[in-house]
N, C-alpha and C positions, 0 to 999 in steps of 0.2 A: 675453807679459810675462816679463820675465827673473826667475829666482829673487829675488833681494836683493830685485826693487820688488814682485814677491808677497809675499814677508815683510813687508814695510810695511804694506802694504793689510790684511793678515791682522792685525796689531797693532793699528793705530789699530780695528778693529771689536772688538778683545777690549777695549780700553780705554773703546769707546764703549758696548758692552753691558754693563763693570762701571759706566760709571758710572749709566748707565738701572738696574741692579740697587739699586744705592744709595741713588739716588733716591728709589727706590720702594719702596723698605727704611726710610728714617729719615721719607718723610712718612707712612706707617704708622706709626711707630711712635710718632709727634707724635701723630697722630691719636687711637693708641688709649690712650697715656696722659692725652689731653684737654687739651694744650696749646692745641688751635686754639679750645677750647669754655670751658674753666674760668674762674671768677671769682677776678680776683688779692685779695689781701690787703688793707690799709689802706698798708703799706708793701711793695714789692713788689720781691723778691730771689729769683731764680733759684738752684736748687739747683746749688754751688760756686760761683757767683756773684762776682768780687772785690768789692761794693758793691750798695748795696739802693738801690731809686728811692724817693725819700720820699712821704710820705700825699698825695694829692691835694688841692688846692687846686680846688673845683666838681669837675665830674666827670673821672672818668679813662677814659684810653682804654689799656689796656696791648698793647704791640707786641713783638713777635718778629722778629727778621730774623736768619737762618739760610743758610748754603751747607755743601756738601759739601766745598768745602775746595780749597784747591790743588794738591793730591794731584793731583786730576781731571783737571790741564790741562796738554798737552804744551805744552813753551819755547815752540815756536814757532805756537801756535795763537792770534791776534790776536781781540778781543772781536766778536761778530756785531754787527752795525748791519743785523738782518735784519727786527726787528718780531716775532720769534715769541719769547716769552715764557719765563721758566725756566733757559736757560742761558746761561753766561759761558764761552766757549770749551767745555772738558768740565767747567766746574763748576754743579751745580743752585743755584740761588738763590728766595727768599722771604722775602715781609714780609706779615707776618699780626698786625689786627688786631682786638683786643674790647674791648667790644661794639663792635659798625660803626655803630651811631647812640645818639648821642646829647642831652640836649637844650640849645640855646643858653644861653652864657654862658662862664664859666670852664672851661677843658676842660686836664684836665696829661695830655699824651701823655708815658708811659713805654716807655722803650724796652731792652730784652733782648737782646745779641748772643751768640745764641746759635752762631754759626758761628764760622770759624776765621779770616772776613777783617774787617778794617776798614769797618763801617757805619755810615749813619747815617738818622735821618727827617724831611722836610721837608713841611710842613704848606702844600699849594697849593689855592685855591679851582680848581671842577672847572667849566669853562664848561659852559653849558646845551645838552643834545643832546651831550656828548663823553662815553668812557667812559674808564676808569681805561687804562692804557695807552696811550692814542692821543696822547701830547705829542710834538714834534719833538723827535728827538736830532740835536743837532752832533756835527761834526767829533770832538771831543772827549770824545764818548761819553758827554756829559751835558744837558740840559732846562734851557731857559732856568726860570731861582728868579724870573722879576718875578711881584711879586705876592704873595712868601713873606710867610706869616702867623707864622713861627717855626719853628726845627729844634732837633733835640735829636743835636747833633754834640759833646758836650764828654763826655768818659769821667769817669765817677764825677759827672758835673756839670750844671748845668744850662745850657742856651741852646748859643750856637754854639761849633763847637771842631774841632779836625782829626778826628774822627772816631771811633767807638766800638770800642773795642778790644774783640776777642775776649772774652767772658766776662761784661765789664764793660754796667754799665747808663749810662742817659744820661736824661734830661726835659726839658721845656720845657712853660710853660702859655701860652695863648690863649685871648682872648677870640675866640669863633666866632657868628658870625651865622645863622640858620637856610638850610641852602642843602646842595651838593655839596663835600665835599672831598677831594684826594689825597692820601695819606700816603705819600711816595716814599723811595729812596736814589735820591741822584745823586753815589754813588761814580760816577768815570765805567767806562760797559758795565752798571754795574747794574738801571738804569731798564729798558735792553733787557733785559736776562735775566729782567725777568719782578718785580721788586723793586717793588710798588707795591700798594696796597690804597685800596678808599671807605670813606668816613668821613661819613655823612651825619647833620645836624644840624636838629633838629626846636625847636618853637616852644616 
């Protein structure tokens, strides 16, 4: 192997081992401040937050979706279509939901961007025998929506919109039937990287 292409190989592993450190670093650190467990407020605003999700309409399901950021990811490293969950090229990805069941009716999924890219959450019944992950991604790096029950894509807003900016919160309410549901981003690449939680709905 010639010098320059050892130098290569030797970078993308220092790049690929900060980003596994990171990773592993900030969902500790979710963890131990209780982000993934805590009960949100009546109104619900992330610290710095540009805008607060309003009080709940029936019950509320409050959502986090979080990456490490684009930092992570060389120019030329194109999104996996591999099926293994968590990463967007060298970026970590997650959408974490509370509580995960709830009971049938009025449900306002609020949503928290806590990372540094553009997301959002769509609310899809989960067929019987399938699990959270397993939808087909196209071409395009995204999950057929038939079927959507509602997403909360609009910044500062509720229902559909180009997508949750950085910082900013987003909502949508639904009526939910008692059954399985997926709370996804179908940024596209996102679904693949791991971007998806159950949302189960009791009687």
């Amino acid at each position: 192997m010639n010098p320059h292409r050892r130098r290569g190989v030797w970078s993308a592993i220092a790049i690929a081992a900060a980003a596994l450190v990171l990773g592993v670093a900030t969902t500790g650190l979710m963890a131990a401040s209780g982000a993934f467990h805590r009960a949100a407020p009546a109104s619900w605003r992330a610290q710095g937050a540009r805008c607060a999700a309003p009080a709940a309409t029936g019950s509320a399901v409050d959502v986090t979706v979080w990456d490490t950021g684009r930092m992570m990811r060389g120019p030329n490293w194109p999104a996996p279509n591999n099926g293994h969950p968590g990463w967007y090229g060298m970026s970590m990805m997650r959408l974490v939901a509370h509580p995960t069941t709830v009971p049938a009716g009025k449900v306002t999924v609020r949503v928290i961007n806590a990372g540094t890219l553009t997301h959002e959450a769509i609310v899809l019944p989960l067929p019987a025998g399938q699990a959270t992950g397993q939808r087909a991604i196209g071409s395009d790096g995204r999950v057929s929506e038939a079927g959507s029950l509602g997403e909360a894509s609009r910044t500062c807003g509720s229902g559909a919109g180009d997508g949750i900016a950085s910082g900013a919160a987003a909502w949508t309410t639904v009526k939910l039937r008692p059954g399985r549901y997926e709370l996804l981003c179908n940024v596209p690449g996102h679904y693949a990287a791991g971007m998806y939680a159950e949302l189960d709905v009791t009687r």
